[in-house]
N, C-alpha and C positions, 0 to 999 in steps of 0.2 A: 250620704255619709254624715252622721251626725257631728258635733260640735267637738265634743269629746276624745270620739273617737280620731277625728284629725290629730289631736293633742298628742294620740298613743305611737302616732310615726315621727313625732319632731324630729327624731334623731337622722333619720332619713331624708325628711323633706330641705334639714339642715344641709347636708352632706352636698345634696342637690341642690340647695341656693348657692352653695360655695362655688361649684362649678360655674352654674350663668351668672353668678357678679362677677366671676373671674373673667370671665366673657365680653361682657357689661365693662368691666375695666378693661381691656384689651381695645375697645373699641372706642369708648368716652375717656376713663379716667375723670379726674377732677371733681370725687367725691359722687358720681352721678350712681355707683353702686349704692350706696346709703341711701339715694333718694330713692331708687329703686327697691332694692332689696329689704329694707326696712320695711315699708310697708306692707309690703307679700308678704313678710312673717307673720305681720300682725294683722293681717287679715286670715292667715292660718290657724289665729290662735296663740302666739305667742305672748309671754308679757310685751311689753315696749320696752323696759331695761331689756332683759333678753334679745328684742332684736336689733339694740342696738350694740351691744357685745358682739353679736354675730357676726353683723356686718363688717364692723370693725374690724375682727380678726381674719375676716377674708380678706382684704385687706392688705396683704402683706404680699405669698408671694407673685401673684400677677399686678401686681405695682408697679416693677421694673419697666415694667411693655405696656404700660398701661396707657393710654390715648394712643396708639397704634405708634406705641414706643417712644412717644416724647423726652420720659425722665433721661433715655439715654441718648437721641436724636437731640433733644435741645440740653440736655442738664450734662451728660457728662462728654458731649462731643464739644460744648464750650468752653472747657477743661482742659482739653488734649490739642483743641485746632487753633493755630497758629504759634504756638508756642513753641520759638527756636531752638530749646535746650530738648524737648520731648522731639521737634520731626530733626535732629540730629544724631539721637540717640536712636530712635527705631529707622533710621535709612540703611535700606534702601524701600523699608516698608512705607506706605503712605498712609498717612493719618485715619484716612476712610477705611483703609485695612486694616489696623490697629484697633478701630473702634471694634469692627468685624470678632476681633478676636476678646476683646473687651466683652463684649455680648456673649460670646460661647461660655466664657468664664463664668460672668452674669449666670447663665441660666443654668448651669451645671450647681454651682452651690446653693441657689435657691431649689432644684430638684430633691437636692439630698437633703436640706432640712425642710423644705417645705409640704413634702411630701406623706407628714404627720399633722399636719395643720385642723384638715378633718378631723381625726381623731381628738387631738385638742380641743377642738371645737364643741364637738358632742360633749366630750368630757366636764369641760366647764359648764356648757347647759345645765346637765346632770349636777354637777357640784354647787351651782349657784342657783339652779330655778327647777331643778326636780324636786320630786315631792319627799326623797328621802337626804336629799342634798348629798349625795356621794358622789364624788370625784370617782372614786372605782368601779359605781354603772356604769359610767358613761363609756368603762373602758371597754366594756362586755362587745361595744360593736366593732370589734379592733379589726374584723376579718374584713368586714366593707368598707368601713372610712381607709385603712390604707389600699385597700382595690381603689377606692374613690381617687386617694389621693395620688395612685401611679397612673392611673389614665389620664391626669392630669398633668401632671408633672415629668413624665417620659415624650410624651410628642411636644409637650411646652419646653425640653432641653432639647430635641432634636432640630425643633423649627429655628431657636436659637441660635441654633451651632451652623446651622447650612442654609437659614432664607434670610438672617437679619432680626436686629430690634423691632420691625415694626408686626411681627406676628404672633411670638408666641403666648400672651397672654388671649389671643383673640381667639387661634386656630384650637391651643391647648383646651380653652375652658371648651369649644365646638365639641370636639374628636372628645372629650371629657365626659361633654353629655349624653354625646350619640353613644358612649357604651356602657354608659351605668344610668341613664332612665330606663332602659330596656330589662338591665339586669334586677333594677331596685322595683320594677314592678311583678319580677319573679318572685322576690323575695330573696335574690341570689347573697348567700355570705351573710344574711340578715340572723341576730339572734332571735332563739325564740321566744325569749323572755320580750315583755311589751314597755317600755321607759314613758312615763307619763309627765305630765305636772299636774300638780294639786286643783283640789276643782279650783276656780276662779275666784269663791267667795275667800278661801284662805289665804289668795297671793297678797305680798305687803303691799300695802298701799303705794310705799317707793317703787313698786314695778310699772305702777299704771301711769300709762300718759294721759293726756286730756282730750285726747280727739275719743270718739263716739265708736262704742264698740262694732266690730264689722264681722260678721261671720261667714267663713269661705260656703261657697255649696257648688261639689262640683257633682252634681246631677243637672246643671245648666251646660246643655251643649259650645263646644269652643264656636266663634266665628269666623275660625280661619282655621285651615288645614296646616300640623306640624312643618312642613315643608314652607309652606305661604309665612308661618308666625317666622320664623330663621332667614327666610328670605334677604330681609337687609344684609346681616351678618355675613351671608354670601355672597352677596351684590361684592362688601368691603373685601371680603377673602379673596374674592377672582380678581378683582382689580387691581388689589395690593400686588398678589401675585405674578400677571402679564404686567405692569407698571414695572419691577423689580427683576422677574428674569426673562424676560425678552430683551435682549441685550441693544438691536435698533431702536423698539423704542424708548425704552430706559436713557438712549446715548441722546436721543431727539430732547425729550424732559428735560434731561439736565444741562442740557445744549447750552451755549450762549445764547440764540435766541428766545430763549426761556427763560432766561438768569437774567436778576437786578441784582447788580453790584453799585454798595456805597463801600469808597477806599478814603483811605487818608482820614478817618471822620475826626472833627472839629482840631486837625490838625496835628494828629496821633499816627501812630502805624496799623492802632486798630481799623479792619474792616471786615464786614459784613455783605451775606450775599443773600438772594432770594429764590428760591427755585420755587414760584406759585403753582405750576403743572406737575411737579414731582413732591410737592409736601400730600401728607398723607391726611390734610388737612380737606382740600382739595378736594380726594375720595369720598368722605364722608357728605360731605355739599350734594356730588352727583347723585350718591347712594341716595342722601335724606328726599332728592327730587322722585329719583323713580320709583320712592316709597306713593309717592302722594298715586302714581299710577299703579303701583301694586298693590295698592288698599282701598283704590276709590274714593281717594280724601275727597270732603265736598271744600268748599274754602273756607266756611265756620272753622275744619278741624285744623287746613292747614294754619289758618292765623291763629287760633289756639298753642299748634307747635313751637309753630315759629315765636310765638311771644315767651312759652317758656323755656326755650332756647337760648334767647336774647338776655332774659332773666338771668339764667343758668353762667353765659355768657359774661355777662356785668359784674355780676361775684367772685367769678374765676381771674378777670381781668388785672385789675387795681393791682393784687399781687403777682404777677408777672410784668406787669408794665412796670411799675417799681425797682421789683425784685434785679430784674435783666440789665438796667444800669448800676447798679450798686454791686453787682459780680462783676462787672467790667471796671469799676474800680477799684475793688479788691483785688482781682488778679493783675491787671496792670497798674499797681498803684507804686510798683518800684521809679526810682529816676531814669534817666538815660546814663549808659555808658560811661559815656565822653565827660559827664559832670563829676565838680570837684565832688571827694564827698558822698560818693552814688553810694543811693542807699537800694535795699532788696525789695522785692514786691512783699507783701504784706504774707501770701503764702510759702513764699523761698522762709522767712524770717521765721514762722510760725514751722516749716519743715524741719530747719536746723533745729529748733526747740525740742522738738517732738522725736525727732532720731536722737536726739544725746540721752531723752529723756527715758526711751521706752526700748530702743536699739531692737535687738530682732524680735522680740515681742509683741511688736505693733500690727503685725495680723490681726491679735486680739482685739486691738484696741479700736482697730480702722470701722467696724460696722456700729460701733458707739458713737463715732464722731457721725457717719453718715445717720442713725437713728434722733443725735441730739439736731444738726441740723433741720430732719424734717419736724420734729418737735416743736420747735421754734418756728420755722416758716412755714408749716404746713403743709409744706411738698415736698415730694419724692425729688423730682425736676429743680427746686431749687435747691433743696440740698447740695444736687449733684452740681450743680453749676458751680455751688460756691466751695466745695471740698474737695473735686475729683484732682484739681492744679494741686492743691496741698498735697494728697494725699500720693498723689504720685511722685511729688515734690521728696514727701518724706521716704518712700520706700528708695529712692532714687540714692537721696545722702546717707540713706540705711547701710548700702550698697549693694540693693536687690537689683538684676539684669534688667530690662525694658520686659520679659515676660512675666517677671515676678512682681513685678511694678504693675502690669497688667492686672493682675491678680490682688491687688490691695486697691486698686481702682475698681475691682468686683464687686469687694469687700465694702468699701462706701455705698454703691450701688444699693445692695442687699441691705446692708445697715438703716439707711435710707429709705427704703420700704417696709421695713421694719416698724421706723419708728412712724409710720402714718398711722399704725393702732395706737398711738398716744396725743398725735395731733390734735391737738385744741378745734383748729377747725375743722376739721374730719368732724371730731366728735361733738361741737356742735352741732354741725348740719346734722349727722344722723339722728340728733336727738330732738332736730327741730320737726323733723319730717312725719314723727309718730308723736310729736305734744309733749316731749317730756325733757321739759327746763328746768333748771338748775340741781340735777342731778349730775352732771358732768364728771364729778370728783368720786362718786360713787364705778360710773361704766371705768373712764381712768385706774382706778386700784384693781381692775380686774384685765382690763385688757396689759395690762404695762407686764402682768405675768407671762402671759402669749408672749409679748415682745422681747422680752429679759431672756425666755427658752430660743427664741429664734437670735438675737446677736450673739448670746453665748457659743449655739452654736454652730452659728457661721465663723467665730472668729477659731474655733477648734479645728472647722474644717479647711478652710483659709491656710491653719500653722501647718497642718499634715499635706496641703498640695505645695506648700512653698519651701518647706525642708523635707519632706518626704519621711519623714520618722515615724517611725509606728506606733510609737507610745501617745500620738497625738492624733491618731485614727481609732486609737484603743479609747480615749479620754472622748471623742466624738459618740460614741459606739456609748458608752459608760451616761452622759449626761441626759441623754433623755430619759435613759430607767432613773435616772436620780430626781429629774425632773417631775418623772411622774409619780414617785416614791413623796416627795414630800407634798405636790400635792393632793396626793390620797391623804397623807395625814390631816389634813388641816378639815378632811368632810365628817362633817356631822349628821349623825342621823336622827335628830329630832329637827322639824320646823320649827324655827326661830317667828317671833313674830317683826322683825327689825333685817334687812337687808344686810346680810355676809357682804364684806367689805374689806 
């Protein structure tokens, strides 16, 4: 297949990257989609600006579950566990079942807007790096990016609602690809019309990175059978699974004898516990072992891995070693009780603020604060840590029930995945990975659009699960044709010689 001609399926091959980074995030997280997926584009053929947009916007809704559920296993169970005002308020439920339901929420509002994501996707391709720059080709594949997008997002709310945080981004993008690579090499729901980019010598020069042009050719046989390539991914799926509902061994993992508990620490009430055989951390170590015997690593490849692993590792580090004391000071930074003078914990303080300020309209506002968060720190996972206390803080003195409070703790969640297609570091890494520096402020103006459609409306569908009104399902229902109405305006169809921004 020539060069070109690859170029004529972007839309497609797009659709299909969304799925395995969605994957790829399920299983890694920590930006390891961008490392990945960036480059497959751009050895498909894409600009480098372009694949770093793409990535980015995939991005979002398999975040939530992303390292086999961390943002909500460490970010927002931080939030919710141990805190006397929340396990008093949902008793007789316990914390781990609250979370349970916290997740169902989770994956339910990211289905309903997530689930045009593709289409956004292609879309913006088409409006920023097609050869006629129109926002309204891109819309032309609407029949397959939303198939694309319900195979993803219907077994990614189901695994949600009934196996847990640590699945659906992993299982969803699997069952995602196993029924639209089949379909998408039918041509199934495919337009007939062909979406190109301009030959290569017309793209601006802002599009190109600095690494060494690479040209896919797939008349080179695979080295591994479809089954054998997925393999790891199911190694993590079966294990995730017997680890999680096998309920003997599940009760052995999380046993005392498995568990490191530090109580009392450095003379506080806070404590911490470790469960090394039941973190899902764990899995992935086994998995990465029986890879080296399912692929015949010689020990060149495995010390290759393993170092950029370690790598991988080092960068991710620093901000979670940091980050994870400075949330435990935020949340517990109120006094004790018994002293003259007690004052509130910094998120009680910022709650009462934020309910006088915003009172039952803070649905809206709650995936703003979870998007500025990851903004700022660069993760999903810290965001949650550091806004899930507030945020249930505030739905709390709003005077929303513990399930409705559930519900604006979704709300942060989603916001928070959200805003990783703005993250600084996100969008460094992905821009480092294909050679293209100091363009950041360029990918940013385009991705912050994706992000602006996605909090807007989560926080629409947010107001319509939490008061039940129908004017605010109508307003849901209403924003994406507005969404996509403005920007079809803004496409132009002459080539610019200067990068749309």
């Amino acid at each position: 297949m020539s060069y070109y001609k690859i170029l004529c399926y972007f839309c497609k091959r797009s659709i299909v990257a969304w799925l395995f980074c969605s994957m790829v995030e399920g299983s890694s997280g920590f930006g390891t989609p961008s490392a990945i997926g960036a480059p497959l584009l751009l050895a498909l053929g894409f600009p480098a600006m372009a694949c770093v947009m793409a990535v980015l916007i995939i991005q979002s809704t398999p975040v939530s579950f992303g390292a086999v559920g961390t943002p909500v296993l460490l970010g927002v169970w931080t939030g919710i566990n141990d805190k006397e005002d929340i396990t008093q308020a949902i008793a007789p439920l316990s914390p781990e079942n609250y979370l349970l339901q916290i997740t169902a929420n989770i994956g339910l509002i990211h289905a309903v807007v997530g689930f045009l994501i593709p289409l956004i996707l292609v879309a913006f391709l088409t409006r920023f790096f097609g050869e006629k720059r129109s926002f309204v080709e891109g819309l032309k594949v609407w029949p397959f990016a939303i198939f694309a997008g319900l195979s993803f997002t219907i077994p990614y709310f189901l695994v949600a609602k009934y196996l847990g945080p640590e699945f659906p981004s992993l299982v969803g993008g699997f069952i995602g690809l196993m029924i639209v690579l089949p379909a998408a090499k039918r041509g199934f729901l495919m337009p007939k019309e062909i979406f190109h980019f301009a030959p290569r010598a017309k793209w601006d020069k802002d599009w190109l990175g600095s690494l060494p042009e690479e040209k896919y050719d797939d008349t080179i046989a695979p080295k591994f059978s479809l089954v054998r390539a997925f393999s790891p991914y199911l190694v993590v799926i079966g294990l995730l699974i017997i680890t999680r509902v096998v309920a003997p061994l599940k009760a052995f993992l999380t046993g005392d004898m498995t568990t490191i508990e530090f109580s009392n620490l450095f003379g506080t009430t806070i404590s911490s516990k470790i469960q090394l055989a039941y973190s899902p951390g764990t899995i992935l170590i086994i998995s990465s072992l029986l890879c080296i015997l399912l692929f015949k690593m010689n020990a060149q490849a495995v010390k290759r891995s393993w170092s950029n692993s370690a790598r991988t590792m080092v960068d991710a580090a620093p901000a979670l070693l940091l980050s994870v004391p400075m949330v435990q000071v935020f949340i517990n930074s109120g006094s004790a009780a018994d002293v003259v003078n007690a004052l509130p914990a910094m998120p009680i303080l910022l709650a009462e603020s934020a309910a006088g300020a915003f009172q039952n309209a803070w649905p809206l506002v709650a995936p703003w604060i979870g998007a500025m968060g990851a903004f700022i720190a660069g993760s999903n996972t810290v965001s949650n840590m550091m806004f899930s206390y507030f945020q249930w803080s505030t739905a709390s003195q709003i005077g929303f029930d513990t399930n409705l409070a559930a519900q604006v703790v979704a709300l942060q969640a989603v916001g928070g995945a959200a805003g990783n297609m703005i993250a600084v570091h996100n969008v460094v890494a992905a821009c480092a990975v294909v050679g293209l520096m100091d363009k950041e402020g360029y990918v940013i103006r385009k991705t912050l659009l994706a992000m602006t459609y996605y909090v807007i409306q989560a926080g629409l569908i947010g107001m319509g699960i939490i008061f039940g009104n129908i004017i605010w399902w109508i307003l849901a229902v209403i924003w994406p044709i507005v969404f996509f109405g403005l920007m079809a305006m803004t496409g132009k169809k002459k080539v610019q010689s200067t990068v749309d921004s």
